[in-house]
C-alpha positions, 0 to 999 in steps of 0.5 A, spaced: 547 589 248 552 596 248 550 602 252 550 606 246 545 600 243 541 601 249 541 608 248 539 609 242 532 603 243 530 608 248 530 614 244 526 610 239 521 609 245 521 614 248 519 617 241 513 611 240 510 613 246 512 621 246 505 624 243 501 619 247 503 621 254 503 628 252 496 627 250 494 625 257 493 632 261 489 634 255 484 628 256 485 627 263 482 635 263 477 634 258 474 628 262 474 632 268 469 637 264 464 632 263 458 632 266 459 627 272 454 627 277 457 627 285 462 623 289 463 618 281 468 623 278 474 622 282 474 614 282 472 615 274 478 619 273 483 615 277 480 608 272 481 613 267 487 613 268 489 607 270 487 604 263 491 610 260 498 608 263 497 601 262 496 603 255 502 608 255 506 603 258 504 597 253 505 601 247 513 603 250 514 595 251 511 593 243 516 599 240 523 597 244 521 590 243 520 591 236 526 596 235 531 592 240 530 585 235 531 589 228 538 592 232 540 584 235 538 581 227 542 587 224 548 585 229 548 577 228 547 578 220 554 583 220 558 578 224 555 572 220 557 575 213 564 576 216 564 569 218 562 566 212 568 570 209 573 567 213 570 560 213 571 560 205 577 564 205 580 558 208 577 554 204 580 557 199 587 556 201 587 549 201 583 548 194 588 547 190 593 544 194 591 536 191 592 537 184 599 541 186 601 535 191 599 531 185 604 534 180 610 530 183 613 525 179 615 520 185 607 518 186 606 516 179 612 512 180 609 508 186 602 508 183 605 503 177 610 500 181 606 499 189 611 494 190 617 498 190 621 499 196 625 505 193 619 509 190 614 508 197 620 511 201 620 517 196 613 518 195 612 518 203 618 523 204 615 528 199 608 527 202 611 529 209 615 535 205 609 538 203 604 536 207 608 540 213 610 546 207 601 547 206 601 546 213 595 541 213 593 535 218 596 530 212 596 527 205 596 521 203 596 516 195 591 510 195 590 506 189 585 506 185 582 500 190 582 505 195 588 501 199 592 508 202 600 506 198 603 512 202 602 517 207 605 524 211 604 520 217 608 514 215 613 514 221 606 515 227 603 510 231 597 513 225 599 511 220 594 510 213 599 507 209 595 500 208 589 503 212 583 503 205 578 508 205 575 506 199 568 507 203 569 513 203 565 519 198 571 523 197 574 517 194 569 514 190 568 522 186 575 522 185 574 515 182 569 517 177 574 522 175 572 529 179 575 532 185 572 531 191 570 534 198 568 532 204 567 533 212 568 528 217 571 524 223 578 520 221 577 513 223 584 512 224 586 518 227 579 520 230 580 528 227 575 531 224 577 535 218 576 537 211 578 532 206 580 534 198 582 529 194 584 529 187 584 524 181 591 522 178 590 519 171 594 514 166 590 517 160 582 516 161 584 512 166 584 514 174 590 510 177 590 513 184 587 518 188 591 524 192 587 527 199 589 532 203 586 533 209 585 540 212 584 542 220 577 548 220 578 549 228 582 554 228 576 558 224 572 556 229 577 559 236 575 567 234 568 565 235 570 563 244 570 570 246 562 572 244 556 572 248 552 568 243 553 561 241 555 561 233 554 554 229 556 550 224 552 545 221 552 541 215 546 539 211 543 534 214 543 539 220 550 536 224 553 540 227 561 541 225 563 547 229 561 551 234 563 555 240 559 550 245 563 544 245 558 540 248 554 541 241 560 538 237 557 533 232 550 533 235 544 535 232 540 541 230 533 535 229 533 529 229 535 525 222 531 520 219 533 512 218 535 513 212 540 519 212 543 515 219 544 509 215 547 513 210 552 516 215 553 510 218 556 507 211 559 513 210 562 513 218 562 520 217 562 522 223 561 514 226 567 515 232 564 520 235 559 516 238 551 516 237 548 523 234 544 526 239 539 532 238 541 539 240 534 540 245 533 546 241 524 548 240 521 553 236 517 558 240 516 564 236 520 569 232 521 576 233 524 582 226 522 576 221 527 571 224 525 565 228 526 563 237 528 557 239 529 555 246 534 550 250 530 545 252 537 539 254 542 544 256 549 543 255 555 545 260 558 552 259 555 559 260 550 559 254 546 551 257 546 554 264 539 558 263 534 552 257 528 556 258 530 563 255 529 564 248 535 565 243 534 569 236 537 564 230 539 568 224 543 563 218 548 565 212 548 560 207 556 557 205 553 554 198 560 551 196 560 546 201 552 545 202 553 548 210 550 553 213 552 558 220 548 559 225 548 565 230 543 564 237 543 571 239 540 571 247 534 575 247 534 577 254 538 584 253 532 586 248 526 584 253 529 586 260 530 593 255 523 592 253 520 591 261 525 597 263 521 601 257 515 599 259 515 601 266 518 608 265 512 609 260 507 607 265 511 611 271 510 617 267 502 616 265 502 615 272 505 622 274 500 625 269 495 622 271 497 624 278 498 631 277 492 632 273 487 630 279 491 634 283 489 639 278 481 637 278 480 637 286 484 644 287 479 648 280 473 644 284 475 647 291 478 653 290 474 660 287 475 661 279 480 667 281 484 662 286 483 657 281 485 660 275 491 663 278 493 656 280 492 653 274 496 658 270 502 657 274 502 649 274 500 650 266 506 654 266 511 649 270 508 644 265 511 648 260 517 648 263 518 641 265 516 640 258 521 644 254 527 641 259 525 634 258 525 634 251 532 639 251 535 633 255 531 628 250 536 631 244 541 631 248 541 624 249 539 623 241 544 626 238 550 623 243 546 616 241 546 617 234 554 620 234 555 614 236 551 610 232 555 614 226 561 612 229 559 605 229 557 605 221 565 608 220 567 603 224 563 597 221 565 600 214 572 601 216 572 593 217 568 591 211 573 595 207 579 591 210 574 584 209 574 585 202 581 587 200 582 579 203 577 576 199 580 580 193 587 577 195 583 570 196 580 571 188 587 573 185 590 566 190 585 562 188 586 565 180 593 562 181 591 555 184 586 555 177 592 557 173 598 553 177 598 547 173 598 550 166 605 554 170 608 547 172 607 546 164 610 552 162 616 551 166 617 543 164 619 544 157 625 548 159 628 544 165 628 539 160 632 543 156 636 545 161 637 538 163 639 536 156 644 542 154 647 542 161 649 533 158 651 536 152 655 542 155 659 537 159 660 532 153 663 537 149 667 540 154 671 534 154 672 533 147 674 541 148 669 543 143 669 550 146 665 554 141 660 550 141 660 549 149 658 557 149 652 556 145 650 551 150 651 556 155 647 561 152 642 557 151 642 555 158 642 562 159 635 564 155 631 559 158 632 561 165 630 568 163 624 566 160 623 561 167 624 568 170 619 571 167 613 566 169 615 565 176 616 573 175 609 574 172 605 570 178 610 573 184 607 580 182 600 577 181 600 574 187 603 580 191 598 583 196 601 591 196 597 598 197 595 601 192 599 606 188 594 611 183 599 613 178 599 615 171 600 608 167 597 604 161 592 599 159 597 596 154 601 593 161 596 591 166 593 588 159 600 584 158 601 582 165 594 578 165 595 575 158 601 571 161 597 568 166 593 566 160 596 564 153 597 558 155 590 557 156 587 560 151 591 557 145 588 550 149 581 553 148 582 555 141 580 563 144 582 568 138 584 575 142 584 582 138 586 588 141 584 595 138 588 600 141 590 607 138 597 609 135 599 613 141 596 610 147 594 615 153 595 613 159 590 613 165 589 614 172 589 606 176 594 601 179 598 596 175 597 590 179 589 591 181 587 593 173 592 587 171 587 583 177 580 587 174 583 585 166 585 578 169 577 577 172 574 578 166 578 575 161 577 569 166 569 570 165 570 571 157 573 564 157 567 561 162 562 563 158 564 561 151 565 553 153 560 550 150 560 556 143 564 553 138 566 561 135 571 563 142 572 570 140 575 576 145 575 584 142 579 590 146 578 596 144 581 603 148 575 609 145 578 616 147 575 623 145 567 619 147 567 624 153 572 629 156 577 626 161 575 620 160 578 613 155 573 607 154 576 600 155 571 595 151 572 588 153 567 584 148 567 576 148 562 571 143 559 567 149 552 565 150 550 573 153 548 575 160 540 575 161 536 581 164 535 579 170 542 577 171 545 584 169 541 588 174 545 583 180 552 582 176 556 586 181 552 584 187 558 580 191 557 573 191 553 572 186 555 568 179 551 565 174 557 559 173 555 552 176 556 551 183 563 549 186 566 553 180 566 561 182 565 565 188 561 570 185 566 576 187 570 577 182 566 583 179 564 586 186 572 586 186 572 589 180 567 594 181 571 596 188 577 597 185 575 601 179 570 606 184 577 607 189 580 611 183 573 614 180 572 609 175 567 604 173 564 598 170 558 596 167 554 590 162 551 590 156 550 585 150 555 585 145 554 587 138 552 580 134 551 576 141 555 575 147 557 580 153 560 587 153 564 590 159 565 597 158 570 601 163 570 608 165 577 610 166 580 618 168 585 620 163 592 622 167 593 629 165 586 630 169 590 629 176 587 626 181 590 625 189 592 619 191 585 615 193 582 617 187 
């Protein structure tokens, strides 16, 4: 636990117990007035206070307790969230990668003609190519018997080409036609990794399955520096990362027979040898999280001491059914606790023994002598009194500054976490849309091929008028091929933000080019209703072209299963001063109540799981509020959702943050 935190739980205690101690005196005087008979007032007195410091002294060890495991709690939730975020974030990366692998030509060839020599040297050397251009741990082709016909690692001692993995699950999801993931052990290369694997079909029918396969150590190498074990485990309670390595592939509890004889089928995690039980026992819980216990310590730092308690506190990864786990020692908070808890006690003790000094002297001493004395000792008190609780500010304040400085700290952080998950909304957007791109630009590189034969044939007979115009049409089809990589280049860009006077016309156009492909696919109608003279608006072009591109994206999502696909855009200005009205209204099924209240909550979605990450709107929110404006839902006229955006008008003037 930081100083600062410490410094901070022991205000707080110092707070609990401060109106109890202060009471103390008071009592101690007050009994001493009660009517005891002889030589039985002092010994009572000093029981008296004995009771009362014993008291003091637990009511400071129960509040630092109490205070110490909600600041460990909120501490391990705010380093859980940030892991989560770079877990899927990698993830996210390599999402797209098979159905891209998957576009090349050479692996069809090889899946029709297996036994070609030519086709299995050309599909092993674009594997190689691409798997070291993804930077994955390897890709490889098998068949629809799930017998490996070529891999990235076809020139290594271990190889897969010829190895069949058809008992795996990532191979039978892609059979039944839908891409899969799944984490285990290689049993050929006996490293553990994520695989996805993607469907490669002639028609209905799946001819072969594409895998790759990616290494998540590495997220895994921040979490070496931490004073507190971080896990990550699978739902079965398999322990797939962690900062212990000793606790690799173990178990959090032990399995039943039927799961172990699923995971043996599966060899999921089979090379790694028997699957052991962690060691580790509830005991407790402590600011609503629960306490375990080591009981079978591990090697390392953190197995070296099995019998003190650790506070658990998970975070759900729901795109791969994992969960992350932190086990925060609670040996700072309790030895915090027992220092808060002597210290109460030392100082009832000390007023308890000022106070009979207090009683023996107003019994020895005549009322005059008496009442001098206990003047000036009520006068020290005061003094005392009004000195401890000067330096008690003191300290307060400077622990609560650097509480302040902390929060800024944290928010600078969490700024910067959800600029990278936008980047990673707009890279998964374009793994999304990348092949409806490969589509776009296959008919002019046929083109192309086809006026480049041409051109050369006329130029041989000296047909030069007609050589030109092959020549410029050669020329319009590369402009438009510029156009698209262009279009997805500027998207993709991860640039600052420029607020800047611009219109809604240009972002608007930008994400429709990564969408006119799609929507004349989906049979999705777009009508745009914008004034003659277009005002121009306070935003960025990139970031409203990313808040336009999530919520077409969502309009197209919800209205699959309608058979009426409709999206209306409309810019209102002249509602409210300085403002103009975007509308962005769609003929889906509608949002319901309960979903609008947590519609921009990041992380939330109403889509079927493995299909969004919940961020796009949160993202959009965000970016919207950084240039004072906003976003809200409601039900569209005659069914469906309407998003309405607030937007400053250019001529009211805003400073470069909004």
């Amino acid at each position: 636990m930081s100083g600062a935190r410490c410094a901070t739980l022991a205000v707080r205690g110092r707070a609990a117990r401060g109106p109890f101690l202060h009471a103390l005196p008071r009592l101690m005087v007050h009994a001493a007035r009660k009517p005891f008979r002889g030589r039985l007032r002092t010994p009572l007195l000093a029981l008296l206070g004995v009771v009362l410091a014993a008291l003091a002294g637990f009511a400071s060890w129960r509040a630092e307790l109490d205070a110490g495991a909600a600041a460990l709690r909120t501490q391990a939730d705010t380093r859980l969230h940030n892991y989560a975020g770079a877990l899927s974030a990698e993830i996210g990366r390599y999402g797209y990668l098979p159905s891209l692998i998957a576009l090349d030509g050479r692996l069809r060839q090889l899946l029709e003609h297996p036994r070609d020599a030519a086709a299995v040297r050309a599909a092993n050397a674009y594997l190689q190519h691409a798997n070291r251009a993804a930077g994955s741990s390897v890709a490889y082709l098998m068949d629809a018997r799930g017998l490996t016909l070529a891999s990235s690692n076809w020139d290594t001692p271990i190889s897969f080409v010829g190895a069949n993995f058809a008992f795996r699950p990532y191979f039978r999801e892609a059979l039944r036609g839908q891409p899969g993931r799944f984490y285990g052990i290689g049993t050929i290369s006996r490293d553990s990794g994520l695989y996805f694997s993607q469907p490669l079909r002639d028609g209905a029918r799946v001819i072969g399955v594409l895998v790759a396969k990616i290494d998540l150590d590495r997220v895994a190498v921040p979490w070496q520096g931490w004073r507190d074990p971080v896990l990550v485990t699978d739902r079965n309670g398999v322990v797939l990362l962690s900062s212990v390595p000793a606790w690799r592939f173990e178990l959090l509890a032990p399995l039943p027979a039927k799961v172990r004889q699923h995971l043996a089928q599966t060899q999921q995690y089979t090379v790694a040898g028997p699957l052991r039980p962690i060691g580790l026992r509830p005991v407790g819980s402590a600011a609503g999280a629960p306490l375990w216990r080591l009981e079978h310590p591990a090697d390392g730092p953190f197995g070296a001491l099995p019998h003190h308690a650790f506070m658990a506190n998970s975070l759900a990864v729901p795109a791969l059914g994992w969960r992350l786990l932190s086990l925060s020692d609670m040996r700072p908070v309790r030895e915090a606790a027992r220092r808060s808890a002597l210290a109460g006690f030392a100082i009832a003790g000390l007023l308890e023994s000022l106070s009979l000094v207090l009683v023996l002297r107003r019994r020895a001493q005549a009322e005059r002598v008496a009442g001098r004395e206990a003047l000036e000792h009520a006068y020290g008190e005061l003094e005392q009194r009004v000195d401890a609780r000067t330096s008690a500010l003191t300290q307060a304040n400077a622990a609560l500054q650097r509480e302040v400085d902390e929060r800024e700290r944290a928010e600078a952080a969490l700024r910067r976490t959800m600029d990278e998950l936008a980047q990673a909304a707009k890279m998964a957007a374009l793994g999304q849309m990348a092949a409806g791109v490969a589509h776009e630009l296959n008919q002019p590189l046929a083109a192309l091929h086809t006026l480049s034969d041409n051109a050369v044939v006329l130029l041989d007979k000296q047909r030069l008028p007609e050589v030109r115009g092959n020549l410029d049409a050669i020329s319009g089809l590369v402009r438009r091929m510029a156009r698209i990589t262009g279009d997805l280049k500027s998207f993709a860009r991860k640039a600052p933000a420029a607020w800047q006077p611009c219109t809604v016309s240009a972002a608007l156009d930008g994400a429709l080019s990564l969408l006119q492909r799609r929507f004349a696919h989906e049979g999705i109608v777009l009508q745009r209703h914008f004034p003659a003279v277009e005002p121009r608006v306070m935003c960025d072009e990139l970031r409203m072209q990313q808040v336009l591109l999530n919520l077409l994206v969502n309009a197209a999502d919800a209205m699959q299963g309608v058979e009426r696909r409709r999206i209306d855009i409309s810019l209102e200005v002249g509602a409210e001063p300085g403002y103009a009205r975007l509308r962005v209204a769609d003929s889906g099924e509608g949002i319901s109540a309960a979903a609008r209240e947590r519609l921009f909550e990041p992380f939330f979605t109403t889509k079927a799981q493995g299909t969004g990450l919940g961020l796009g709107l949160s993202i959009a929110q965000r970016i919207l509020r950084e240039v004072g404006a906003s976003i809200d839902a409601q039900p569209a006229d005659g069914g469906g959702a309407e998003f309405v955006l607030r937007l400053r008008l250019a001529d009211q003037g805003v400073d470069e943050h909004g």
